[in-house]
C-alpha positions as CSV (number, residue, x, y, z in Angstrom):
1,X,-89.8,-29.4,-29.6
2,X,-87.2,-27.2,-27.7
3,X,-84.3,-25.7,-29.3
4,X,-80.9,-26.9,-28.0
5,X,-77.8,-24.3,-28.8
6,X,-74.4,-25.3,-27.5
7,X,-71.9,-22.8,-26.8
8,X,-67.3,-22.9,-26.7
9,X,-65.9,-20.5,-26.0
10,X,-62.1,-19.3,-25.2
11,X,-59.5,-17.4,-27.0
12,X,-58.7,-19.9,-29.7
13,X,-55.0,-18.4,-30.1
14,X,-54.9,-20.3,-31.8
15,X,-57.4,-22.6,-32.7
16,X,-56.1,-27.0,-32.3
17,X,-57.5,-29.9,-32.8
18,X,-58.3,-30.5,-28.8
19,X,-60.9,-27.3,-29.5
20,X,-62.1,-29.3,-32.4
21,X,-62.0,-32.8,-30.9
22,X,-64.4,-30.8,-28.0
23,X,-67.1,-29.8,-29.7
24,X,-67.2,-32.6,-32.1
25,X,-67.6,-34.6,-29.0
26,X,-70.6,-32.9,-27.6
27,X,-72.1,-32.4,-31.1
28,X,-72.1,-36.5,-31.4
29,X,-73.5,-36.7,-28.0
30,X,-75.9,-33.9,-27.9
31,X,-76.9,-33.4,-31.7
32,X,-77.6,-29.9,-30.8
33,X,-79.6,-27.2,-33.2
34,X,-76.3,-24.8,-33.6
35,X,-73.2,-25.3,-32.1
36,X,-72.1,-21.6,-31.4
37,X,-68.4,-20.9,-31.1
38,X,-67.7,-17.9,-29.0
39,X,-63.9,-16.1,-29.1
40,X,-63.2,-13.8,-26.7
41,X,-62.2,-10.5,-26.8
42,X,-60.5,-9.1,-23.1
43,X,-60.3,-12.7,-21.1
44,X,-60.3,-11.0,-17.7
45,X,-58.1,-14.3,-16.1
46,X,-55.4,-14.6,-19.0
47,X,-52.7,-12.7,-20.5
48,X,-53.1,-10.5,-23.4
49,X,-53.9,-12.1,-26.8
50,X,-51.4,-12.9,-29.2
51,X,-53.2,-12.0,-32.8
52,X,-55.7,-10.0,-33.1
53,X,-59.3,-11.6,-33.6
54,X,-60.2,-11.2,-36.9
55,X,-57.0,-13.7,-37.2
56,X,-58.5,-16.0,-34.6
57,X,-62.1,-15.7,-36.4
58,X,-60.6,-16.7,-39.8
59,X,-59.0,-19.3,-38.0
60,X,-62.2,-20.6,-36.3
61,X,-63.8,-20.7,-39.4
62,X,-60.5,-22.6,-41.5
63,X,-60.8,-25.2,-38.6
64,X,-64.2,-26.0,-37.9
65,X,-65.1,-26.4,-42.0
66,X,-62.3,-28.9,-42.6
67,X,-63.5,-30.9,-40.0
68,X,-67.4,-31.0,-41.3
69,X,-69.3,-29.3,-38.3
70,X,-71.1,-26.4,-39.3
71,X,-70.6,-23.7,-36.4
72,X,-71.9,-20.3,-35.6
73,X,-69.6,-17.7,-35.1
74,X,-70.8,-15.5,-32.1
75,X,-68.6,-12.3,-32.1
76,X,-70.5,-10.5,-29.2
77,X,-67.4,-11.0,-26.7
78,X,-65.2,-9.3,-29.3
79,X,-67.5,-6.7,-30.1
80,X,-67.8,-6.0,-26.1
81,X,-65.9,-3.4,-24.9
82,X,-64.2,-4.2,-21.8
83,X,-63.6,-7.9,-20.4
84,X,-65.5,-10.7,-21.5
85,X,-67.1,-12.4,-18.7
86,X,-69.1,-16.0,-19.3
87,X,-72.4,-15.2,-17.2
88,X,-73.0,-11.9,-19.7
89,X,-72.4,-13.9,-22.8
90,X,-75.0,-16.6,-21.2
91,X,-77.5,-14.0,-20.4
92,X,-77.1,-12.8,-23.8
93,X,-77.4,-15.7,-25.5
94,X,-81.0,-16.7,-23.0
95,X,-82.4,-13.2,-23.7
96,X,-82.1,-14.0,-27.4
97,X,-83.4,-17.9,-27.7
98,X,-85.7,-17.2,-25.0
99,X,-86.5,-19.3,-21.9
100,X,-87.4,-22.5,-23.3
101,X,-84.9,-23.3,-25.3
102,X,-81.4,-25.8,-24.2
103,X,-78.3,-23.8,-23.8
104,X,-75.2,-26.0,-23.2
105,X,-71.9,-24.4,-21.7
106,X,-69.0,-26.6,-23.0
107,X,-65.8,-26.5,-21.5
108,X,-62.3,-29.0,-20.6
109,X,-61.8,-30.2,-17.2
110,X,-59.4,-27.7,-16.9
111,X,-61.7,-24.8,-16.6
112,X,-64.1,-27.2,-14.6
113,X,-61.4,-27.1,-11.8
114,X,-61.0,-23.3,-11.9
115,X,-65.1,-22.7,-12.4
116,X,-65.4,-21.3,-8.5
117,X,-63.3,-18.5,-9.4
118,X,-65.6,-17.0,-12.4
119,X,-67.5,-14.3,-11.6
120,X,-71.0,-15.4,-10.1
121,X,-70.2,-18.8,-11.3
122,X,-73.2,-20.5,-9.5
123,X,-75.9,-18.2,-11.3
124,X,-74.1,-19.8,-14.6
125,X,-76.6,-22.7,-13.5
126,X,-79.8,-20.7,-14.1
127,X,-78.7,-19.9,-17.5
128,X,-77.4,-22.9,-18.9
129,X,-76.5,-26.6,-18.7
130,X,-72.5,-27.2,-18.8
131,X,-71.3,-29.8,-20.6
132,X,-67.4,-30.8,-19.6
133,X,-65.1,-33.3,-21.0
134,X,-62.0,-34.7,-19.6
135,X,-58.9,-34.5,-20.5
136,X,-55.6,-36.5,-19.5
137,X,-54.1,-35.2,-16.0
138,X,-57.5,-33.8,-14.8
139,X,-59.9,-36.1,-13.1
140,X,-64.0,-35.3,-13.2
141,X,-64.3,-37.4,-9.8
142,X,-65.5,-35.1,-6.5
143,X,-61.6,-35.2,-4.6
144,X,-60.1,-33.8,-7.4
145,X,-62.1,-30.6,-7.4
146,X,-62.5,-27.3,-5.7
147,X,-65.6,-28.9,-2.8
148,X,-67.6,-25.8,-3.6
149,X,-67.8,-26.9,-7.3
150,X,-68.1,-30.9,-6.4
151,X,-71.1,-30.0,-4.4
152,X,-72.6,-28.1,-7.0
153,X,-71.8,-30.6,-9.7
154,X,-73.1,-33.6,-7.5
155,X,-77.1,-32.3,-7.4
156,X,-76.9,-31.4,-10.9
157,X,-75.4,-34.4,-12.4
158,X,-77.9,-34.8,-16.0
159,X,-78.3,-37.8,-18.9
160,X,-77.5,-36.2,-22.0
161,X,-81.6,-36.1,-22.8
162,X,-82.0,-33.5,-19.7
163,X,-79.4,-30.7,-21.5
164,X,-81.4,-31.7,-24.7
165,X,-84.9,-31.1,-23.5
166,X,-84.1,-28.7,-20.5
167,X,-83.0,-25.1,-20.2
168,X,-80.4,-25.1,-17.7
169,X,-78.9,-26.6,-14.3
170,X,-77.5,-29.7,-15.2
171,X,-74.0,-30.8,-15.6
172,X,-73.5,-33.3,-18.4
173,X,-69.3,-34.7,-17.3
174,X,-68.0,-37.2,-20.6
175,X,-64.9,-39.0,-19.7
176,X,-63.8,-39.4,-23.2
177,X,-61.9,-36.7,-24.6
178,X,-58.1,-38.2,-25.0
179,X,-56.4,-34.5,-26.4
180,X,-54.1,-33.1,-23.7
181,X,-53.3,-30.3,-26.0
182,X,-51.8,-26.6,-24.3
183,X,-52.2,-23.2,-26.6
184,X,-49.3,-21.8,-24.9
185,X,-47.0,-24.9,-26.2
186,X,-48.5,-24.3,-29.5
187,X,-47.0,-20.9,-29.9
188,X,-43.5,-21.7,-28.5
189,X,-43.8,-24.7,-31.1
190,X,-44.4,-22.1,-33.2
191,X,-41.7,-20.1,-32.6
192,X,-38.9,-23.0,-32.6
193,X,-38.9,-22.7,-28.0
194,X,-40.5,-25.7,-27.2
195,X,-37.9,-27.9,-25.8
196,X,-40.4,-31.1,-25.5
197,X,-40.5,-31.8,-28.7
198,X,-44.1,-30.8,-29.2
199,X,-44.8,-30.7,-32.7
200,X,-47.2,-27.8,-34.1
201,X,-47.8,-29.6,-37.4
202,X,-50.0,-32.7,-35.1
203,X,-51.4,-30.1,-32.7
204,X,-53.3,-27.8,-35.4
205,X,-55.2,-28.3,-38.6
206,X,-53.1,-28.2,-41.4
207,X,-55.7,-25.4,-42.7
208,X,-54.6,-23.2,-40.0
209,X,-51.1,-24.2,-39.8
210,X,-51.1,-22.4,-43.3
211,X,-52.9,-19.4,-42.4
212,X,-50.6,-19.3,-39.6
213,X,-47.6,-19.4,-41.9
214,X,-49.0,-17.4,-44.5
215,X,-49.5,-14.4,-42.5
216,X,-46.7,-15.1,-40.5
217,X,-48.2,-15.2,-36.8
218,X,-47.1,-16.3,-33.3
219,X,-43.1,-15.0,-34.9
220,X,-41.5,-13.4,-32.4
């Protein structure tokens, strides 16, 4: 019986409950063997980090444990020097479960509509299934999406028994994900900016609300 590993990753800065709603979703759907969560260290397309990520790892792990799912935490993008690209963290990952085993990419519809500009985003395919959820304001259907990545995701559409019992190429799209949840507002909640009322308290896990204020992060 093949192994199935799912992957998140992102910069988790800091971790909220639409990271955790995520990859509770695809662990009910795919029942995978591990469910690998993968921060980042130097995310080449986003501004600097805001803690540093032993922070973000204790976070992660705060997070993940109060909600019940047991997670591996893959440091290799952190421990990278230089920035973190997805297709050498997938190649890493496939050199070490080997070829016959199910890796699942997970990711929000948000990142699905900016996939074409990853580097060597179609060899992510040969390494690994991706397994996206939407979220309010993005739409999974073809129009809505770059038509390099619509074509690409419309001969590799999958049932969630392919990603299982597959290695990689299929795209698995779940239109059930109701958390439209931004990092960004998070901090300015954080730091008393947000003038939409967003309140931090809903957003994160009270478990990491109080790591947050305990070590006083995301101040200005």
């Amino acid at each position: 019986m093949s192994v199935c590993v799912a992957l998140l990753g992102g910069s988790f800065d800091p971790v909220h409950a639409g990271h955790v709603a995520l990859a509770a979703l695809f662990d009910s759907l795919l029942h995978p063997d591990q469910l690998r969560i993968v921060p980042a260290g130097n995310p080449y397309q986003k501004s600097p980090l805001h803690v540093g990520a032993e922070e973000r790892i204790a976070m992660l792990a705060l997070a993940f444990e109060a909600a019940r799912l047991p997670i591996v935490i893959d440091r290799q993008e952190i421990d990278r020097h230089g920035a973190s690209y997805t297709i050498d963290t997938l190649e890493t990952v496939r050199a070490e479960v080997g070829p016959a085993a199910s890796i699942v990419f997970l990711m929000g519809a948000d990142q699905l509509m900016k996939l074409d500009t990853w580097r060597d985003w179609r060899r992510l395919f040969d390494l690994a299934h991706i397994g996206v959820a939407a979220r309010p304001g993005y739409s999974l259907h073809a129009a809505s999406l770059p038509p390099a990545v619509a074509q690409e995701i419309s001969v590799r559409q999958g049932s969630l028994d392919q990603l299982r019992t597959t290695p990689s190429g299929r795209v698995f799209l779940a239109e059930t994900l109701a958390v439209d949840i931004s990092a960004t507002q998070i901090r300015a909640a954080l730091r008393g900016e947000d003038e939409g009322g967003i309140d931090a308290c809903s957003l994160i896990p009270p478990v990491v609300l109080d790591y947050i204020q305990q070590h006083h992060l995301y101040k200005n």
